[in-house]
Phi, psi and omega in degrees: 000149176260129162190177233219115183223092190249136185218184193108324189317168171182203175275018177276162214287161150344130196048024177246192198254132197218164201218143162237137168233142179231112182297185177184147187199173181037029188217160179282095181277358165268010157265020193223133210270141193238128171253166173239104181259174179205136180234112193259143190335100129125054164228180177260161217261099180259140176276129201284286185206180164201146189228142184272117169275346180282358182194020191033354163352179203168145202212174183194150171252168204302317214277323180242020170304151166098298189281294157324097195229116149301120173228175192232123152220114184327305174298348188246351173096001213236102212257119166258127200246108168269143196236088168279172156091275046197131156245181162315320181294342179307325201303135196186159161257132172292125170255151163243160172196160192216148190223120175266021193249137143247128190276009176129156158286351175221037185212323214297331200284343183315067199312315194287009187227044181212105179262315178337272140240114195269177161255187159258165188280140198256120182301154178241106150258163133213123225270177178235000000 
């Protein structure tokens, strides 16, 4: 099956740390470019980070540079998002999505134009 399988979320305080992973199965998944959006209650679904697995390249948006590190690991199939730092504002359910496309250095945070594939989403709290 082709699908998208993301976990790690959880409850944490305010400056701690979260590990996110996102699975990948039935697609060449080191051609393929994998994001992380996050959607918090009555907001829209904003782009996290995304990393070009075909050149590892890597993107972030302003808001968690610095706190945030996207990786890849090819051999297991599996985009890992570490979350340090962690604030209140983080709180969101986490999506992955995968692409065989990279939309650009000032389009890739676009979530409706990463048509392939989503996952389901992982809850993010964070308490303050």
């Amino acid at each position: 099956d082709v699908q998208l399988q993301a976990s790690g979320g959880g409850l944490v305080q305010a400056g701690g740390s979260l590990r996110l992973s996102c699975a990948a199965s039935g697609f060449a998944f080191d051609a393929y470019t994998i994001g992380w959006f996050r959607q918090a209650p009555g907001k829209g679904r904003e782009g996290v980070s995304c990393i070009t697995n075909s050149d590892g390249n890597t993107y972030y948006a302003s808001s968690v540079k610095g706190r945030f590190t996207i990786s890849s690991d090819n051999a297991k199939n599996t985009v890992h998002l570490q979350m340090d730092s962690l604030k209140p504002e983080d709180t969101a359910v986490y999506y992955c999505a995968a692409d065989p496309y990279f939309l650009g250095e000032t389009h890739w945070d676009s979530a409706r134009d990463w048509t392939f594939l989503w996952g389901q989403g992982t809850q993010v709290t964070v308490s303050s």
